[in-house]
VMD Tcl script that draws the C-alpha trace (Angstrom):
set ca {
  {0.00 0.00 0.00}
  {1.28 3.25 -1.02}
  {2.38 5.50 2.33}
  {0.92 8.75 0.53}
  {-2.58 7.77 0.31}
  {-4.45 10.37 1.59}
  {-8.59 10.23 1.77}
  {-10.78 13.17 2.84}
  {-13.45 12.30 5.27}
  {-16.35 14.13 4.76}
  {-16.47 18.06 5.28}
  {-17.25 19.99 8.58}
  {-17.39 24.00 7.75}
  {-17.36 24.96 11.51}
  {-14.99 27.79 11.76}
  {-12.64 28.92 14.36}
  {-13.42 32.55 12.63}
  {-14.97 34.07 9.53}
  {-12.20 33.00 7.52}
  {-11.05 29.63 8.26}
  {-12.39 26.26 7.62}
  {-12.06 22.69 9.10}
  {-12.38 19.18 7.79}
  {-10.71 15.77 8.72}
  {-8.04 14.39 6.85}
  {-6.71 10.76 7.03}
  {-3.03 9.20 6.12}
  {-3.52 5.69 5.30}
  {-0.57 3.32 6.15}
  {0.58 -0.03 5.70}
  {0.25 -0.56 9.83}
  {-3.30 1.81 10.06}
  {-4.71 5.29 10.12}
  {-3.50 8.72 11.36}
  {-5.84 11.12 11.43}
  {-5.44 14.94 11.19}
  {-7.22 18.07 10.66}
  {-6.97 20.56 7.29}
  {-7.07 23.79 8.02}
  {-8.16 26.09 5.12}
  {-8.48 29.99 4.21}
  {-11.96 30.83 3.28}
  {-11.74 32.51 -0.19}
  {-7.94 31.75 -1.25}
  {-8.02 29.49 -3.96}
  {-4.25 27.87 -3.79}
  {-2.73 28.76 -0.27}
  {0.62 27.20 1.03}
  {-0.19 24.86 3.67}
  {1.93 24.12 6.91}
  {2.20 21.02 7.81}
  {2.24 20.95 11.73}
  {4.44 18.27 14.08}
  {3.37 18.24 17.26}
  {5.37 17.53 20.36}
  {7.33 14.62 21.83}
  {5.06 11.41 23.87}
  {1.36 11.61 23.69}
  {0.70 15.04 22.10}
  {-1.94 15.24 20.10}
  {-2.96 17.85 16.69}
  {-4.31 20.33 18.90}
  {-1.30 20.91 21.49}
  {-2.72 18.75 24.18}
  {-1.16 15.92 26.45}
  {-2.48 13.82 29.34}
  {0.42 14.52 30.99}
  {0.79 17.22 32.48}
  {-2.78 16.47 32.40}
  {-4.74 19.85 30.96}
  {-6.12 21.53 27.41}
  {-4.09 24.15 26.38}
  {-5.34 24.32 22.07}
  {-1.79 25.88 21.40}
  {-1.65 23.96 17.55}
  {-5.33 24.38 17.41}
  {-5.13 27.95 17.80}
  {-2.27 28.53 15.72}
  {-3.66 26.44 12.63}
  {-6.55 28.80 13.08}
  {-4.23 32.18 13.03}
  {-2.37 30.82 9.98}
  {-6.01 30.30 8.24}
  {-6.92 34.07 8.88}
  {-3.28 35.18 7.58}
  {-4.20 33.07 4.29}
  {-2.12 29.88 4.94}
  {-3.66 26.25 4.86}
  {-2.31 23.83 7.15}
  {-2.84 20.16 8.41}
  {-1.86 18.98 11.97}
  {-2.58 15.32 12.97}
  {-2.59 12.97 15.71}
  {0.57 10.74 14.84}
  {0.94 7.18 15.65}
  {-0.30 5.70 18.68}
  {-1.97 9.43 19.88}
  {-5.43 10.40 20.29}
  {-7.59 9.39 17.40}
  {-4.21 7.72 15.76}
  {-4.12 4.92 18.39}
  {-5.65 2.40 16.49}
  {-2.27 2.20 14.28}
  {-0.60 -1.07 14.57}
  {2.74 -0.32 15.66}
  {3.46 -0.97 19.20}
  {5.85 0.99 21.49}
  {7.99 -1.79 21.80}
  {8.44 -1.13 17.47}
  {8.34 2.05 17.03}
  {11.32 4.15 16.21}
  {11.47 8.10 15.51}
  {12.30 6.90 11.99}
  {8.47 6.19 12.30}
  {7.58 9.73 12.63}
  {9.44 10.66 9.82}
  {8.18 8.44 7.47}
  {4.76 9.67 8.28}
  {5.79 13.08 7.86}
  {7.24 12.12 4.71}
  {3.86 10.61 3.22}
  {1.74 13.77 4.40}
  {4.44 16.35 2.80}
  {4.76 14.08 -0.60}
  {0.64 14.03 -0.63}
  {0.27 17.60 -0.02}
  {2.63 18.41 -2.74}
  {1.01 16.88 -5.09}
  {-2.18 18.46 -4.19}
  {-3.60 20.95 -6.62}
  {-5.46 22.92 -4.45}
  {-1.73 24.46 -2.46}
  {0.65 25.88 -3.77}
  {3.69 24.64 -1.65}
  {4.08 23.13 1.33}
  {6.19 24.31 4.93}
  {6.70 22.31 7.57}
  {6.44 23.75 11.29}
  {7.46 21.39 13.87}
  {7.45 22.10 17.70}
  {9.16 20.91 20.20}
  {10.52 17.25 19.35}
  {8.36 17.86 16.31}
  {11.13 20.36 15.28}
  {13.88 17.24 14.39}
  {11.24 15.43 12.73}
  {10.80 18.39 10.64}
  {13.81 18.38 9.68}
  {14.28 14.57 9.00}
  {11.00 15.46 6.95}
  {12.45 18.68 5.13}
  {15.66 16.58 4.07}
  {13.75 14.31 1.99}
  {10.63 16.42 0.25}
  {9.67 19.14 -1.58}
  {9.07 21.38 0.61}
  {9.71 25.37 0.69}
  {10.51 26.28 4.12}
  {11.12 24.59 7.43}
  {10.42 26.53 11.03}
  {11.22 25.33 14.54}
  {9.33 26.87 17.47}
  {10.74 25.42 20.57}
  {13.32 23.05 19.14}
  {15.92 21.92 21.07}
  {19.21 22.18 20.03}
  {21.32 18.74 21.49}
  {20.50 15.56 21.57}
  {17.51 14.20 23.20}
  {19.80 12.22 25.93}
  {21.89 15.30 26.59}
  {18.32 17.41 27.27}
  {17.03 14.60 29.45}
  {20.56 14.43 31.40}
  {20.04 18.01 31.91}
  {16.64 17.95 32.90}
  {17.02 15.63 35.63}
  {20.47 17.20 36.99}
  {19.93 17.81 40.80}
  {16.49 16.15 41.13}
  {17.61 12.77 41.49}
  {19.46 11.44 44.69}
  {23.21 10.41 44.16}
  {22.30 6.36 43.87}
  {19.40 7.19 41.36}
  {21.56 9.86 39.52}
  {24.30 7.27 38.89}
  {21.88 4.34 37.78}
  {20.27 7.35 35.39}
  {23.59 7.83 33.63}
  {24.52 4.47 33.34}
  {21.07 3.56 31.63}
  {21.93 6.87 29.43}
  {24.86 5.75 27.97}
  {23.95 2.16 27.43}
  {21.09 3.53 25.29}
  {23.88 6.18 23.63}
  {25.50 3.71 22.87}
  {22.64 1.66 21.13}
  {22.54 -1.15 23.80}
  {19.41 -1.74 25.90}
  {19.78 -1.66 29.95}
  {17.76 -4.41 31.49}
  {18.31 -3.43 35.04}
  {16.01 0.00 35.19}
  {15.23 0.98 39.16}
  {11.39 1.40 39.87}
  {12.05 5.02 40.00}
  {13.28 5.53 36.62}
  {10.58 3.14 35.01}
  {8.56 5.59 32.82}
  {11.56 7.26 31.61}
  {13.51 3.49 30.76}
  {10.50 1.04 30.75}
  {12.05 -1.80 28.21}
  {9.25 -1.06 25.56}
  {10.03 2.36 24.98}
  {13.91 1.94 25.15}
  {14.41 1.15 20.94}
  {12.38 4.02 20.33}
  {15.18 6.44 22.80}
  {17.99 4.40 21.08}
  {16.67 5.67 17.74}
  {16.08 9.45 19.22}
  {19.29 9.96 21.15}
  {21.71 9.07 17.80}
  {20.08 13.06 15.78}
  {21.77 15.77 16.42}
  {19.78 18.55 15.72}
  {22.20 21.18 15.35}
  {23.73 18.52 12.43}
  {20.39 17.76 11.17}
  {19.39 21.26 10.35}
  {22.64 22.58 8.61}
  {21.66 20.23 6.09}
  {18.83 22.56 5.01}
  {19.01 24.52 1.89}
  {15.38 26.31 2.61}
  {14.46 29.08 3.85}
  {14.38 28.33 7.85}
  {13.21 30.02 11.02}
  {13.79 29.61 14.63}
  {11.18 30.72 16.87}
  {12.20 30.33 21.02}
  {10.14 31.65 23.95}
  {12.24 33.35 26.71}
  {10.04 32.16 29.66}
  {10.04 28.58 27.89}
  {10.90 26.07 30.86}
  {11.22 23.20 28.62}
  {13.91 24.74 25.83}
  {15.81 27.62 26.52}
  {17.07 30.74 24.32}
  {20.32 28.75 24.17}
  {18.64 26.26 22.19}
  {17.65 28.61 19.43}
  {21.30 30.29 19.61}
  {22.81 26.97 19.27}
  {20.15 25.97 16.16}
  {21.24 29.26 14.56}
  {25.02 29.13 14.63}
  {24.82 25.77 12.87}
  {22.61 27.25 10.09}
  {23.43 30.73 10.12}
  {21.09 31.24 6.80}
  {18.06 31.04 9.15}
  {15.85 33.64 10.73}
  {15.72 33.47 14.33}
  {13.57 35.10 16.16}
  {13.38 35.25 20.16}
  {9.88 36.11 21.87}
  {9.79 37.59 24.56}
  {7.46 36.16 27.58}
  {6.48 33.04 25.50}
  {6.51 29.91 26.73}
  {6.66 26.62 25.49}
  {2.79 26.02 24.42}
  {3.61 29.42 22.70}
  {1.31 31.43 25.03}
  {2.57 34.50 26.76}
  {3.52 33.35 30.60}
  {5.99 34.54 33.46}
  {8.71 32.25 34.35}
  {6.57 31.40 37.57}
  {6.63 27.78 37.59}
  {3.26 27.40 39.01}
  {1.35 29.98 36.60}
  {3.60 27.91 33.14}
  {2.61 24.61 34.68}
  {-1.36 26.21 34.96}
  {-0.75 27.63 31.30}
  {-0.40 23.93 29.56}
  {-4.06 23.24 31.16}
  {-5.63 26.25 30.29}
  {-7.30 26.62 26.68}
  {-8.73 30.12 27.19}
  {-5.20 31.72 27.19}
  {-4.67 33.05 23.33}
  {-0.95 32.32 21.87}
  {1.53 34.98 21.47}
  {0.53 37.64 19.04}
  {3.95 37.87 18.35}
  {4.47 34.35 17.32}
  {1.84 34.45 14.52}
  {2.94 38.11 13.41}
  {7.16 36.43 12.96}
  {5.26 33.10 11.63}
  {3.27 34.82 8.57}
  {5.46 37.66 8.14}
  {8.18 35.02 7.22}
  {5.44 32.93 4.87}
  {4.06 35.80 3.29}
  {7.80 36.82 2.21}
  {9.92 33.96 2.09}
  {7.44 31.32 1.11}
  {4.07 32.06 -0.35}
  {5.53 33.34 -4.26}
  {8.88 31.21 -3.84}
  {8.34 28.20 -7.06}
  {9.39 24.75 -6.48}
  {13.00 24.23 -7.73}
  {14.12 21.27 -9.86}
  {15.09 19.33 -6.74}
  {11.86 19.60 -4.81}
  {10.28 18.55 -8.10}
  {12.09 15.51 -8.69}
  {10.83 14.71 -4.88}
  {7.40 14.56 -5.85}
  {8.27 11.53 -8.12}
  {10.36 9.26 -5.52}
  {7.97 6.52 -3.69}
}
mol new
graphics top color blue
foreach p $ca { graphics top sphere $p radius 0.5 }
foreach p [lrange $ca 0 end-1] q [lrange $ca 1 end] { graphics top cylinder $p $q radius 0.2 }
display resetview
């Protein structure tokens, strides 16, 4: 079965405003399903449309995660802004999230490689879709290294990151949990991180580091840890921007100045008092942790003004070269 098959469920004209339109999209695979949401402009007959990557573990199209548990509607809301600035888009759930669960591959199988390949199919389908003109990827968080896996391969005619971090996944996770785990537990944690560096499985995971190291989700770490994003994204030859909150608790400013040294042909853009579900929040821990649970909280105004200003100038009249063209015809 062809990975690019794409089939159009019905149509739901709801709108988030006057000019924007929803209606569910589907990416059939050869292990199941993963359903999304198209995003459309309301009286623009070819638009560029985004494709969206949402964040790392169970985030779904819209932003949201079970854990911490809460509602926040940061993609939602954004696929809506980028509808009223003229810009199509499609977010999804991907594999094993949300209304993607039914998808046959297991934790214990999946691999980021995974991710990529699904990003693949949508940006090949999408390409080949009369009705844009173009497609960009946006990917957030985690999302942002998949995007750029993704942008490697396809036609596409720009690539942003908002919140991307800049190292490897095990280096972010080593610094994440620096000074929060006792002395036996922080040795045990580096040992199990460099056995999966490495690209060798740790069998002896304490009760306390479980969820992080459980044995099913340790080939899909091993498969994480080996990108480098900084390496990844001076690959590009797009137009790129870097988008980084500076109240964002999860990726720091350093992050985006790291992404931006190794491809110094990208925008960057730093925003100040966003955080990392792109709303505007003070570096109070309590009030960002309240933010990822609250959907009433609009996203930075300045995100969607550096987000379209870049489209409508970098992206939305730029042709397809030869290369992306010869994209459209590889399987």
């Amino acid at each position: 079965m062809n990975r690019s098959l794409v089939t159009f469920v019905g149509f739901f004209a709801a709108t988030f405003s006057v000019q924007a339109a929803e209606q569910p999209i589907r990416l059939v695979t050869p292990t199941g399903t993963i359903n999304g949401t198209l995003t459309t402009p309301i009286g623009d007959s070819t638009p560029p449309v985004a494709l969206i990557i949402a964040g790392s573990g169970p985030t779904d199209r819209d932003g949201n995660s079970p854990t911490p548990a809460g509602t926040n509607n940061s993609l939602k809301m954004f696929a809506a802004a980028l509808a009223d600035a003229g810009f199509a888009s499609v977010r999804y759930d991907k594999r094993g999230v949300a209304d993607s669960a039914c998808d046959a591959t297991t934790e214990n199988n999946l691999r980021l490689e995974d991710y990529v390949l699904d990003a693949t199919a949508w940006v090949r389908t999408l390409a080949r879709d009369s009705r844009f003109s173009g497609v960009v990827i946006i990917g957030h968080s985690e999302g942002s290294l998949i995007g750029m896996l993704t942008a490697q391969r396809t036609p596409t005619l720009a690539f942003i990151s908002i919140s991307g971090p800049a190292e490897k996944a095990a280096s972010v996770l080593r610094r994440q949990l620096l000074g929060r785990l006792p002395a036996d537990l922080a040795a045990r944690n580096e040992a199990i991180l460099s056995s999966l560096e490495a690209g060798k499985l740790s069998d002896d995971v304490p009760t306390p580091l479980v969820a992080l190291y459980r044995p099913s989700v340790q080939p899909y770490l091993i498969s994480w840890f080996r990108y480098a994003p900084t390496t990844e994204l001076a690959k590009l030859q797009i137009p790129c921007l870097i988008i980084q909150g500076e109240t964002d608790i999860q990726v720091g400013v350093s992050d985006a100045e790291l992404l931006h040294a190794a491809q110094s042909r990208c925008q960057e853009k730093l925003i100040p008092g966003m955080n990392h579900v792109m709303k505007l929040v003070p570096p109070d821990r309590a009030k960002q942790l309240a933010s990822y649970g609250n959907p009433t909280l609009p996203i930075a105004e300045e995100l969607v003004r550096t987000v379209t200003n870049f489209l409508h100038s970098v992206v939305a009249s730029r042709p397809l070269s030869d290369v992306q063209k010869r994209c459209l015809t590889v399987p």
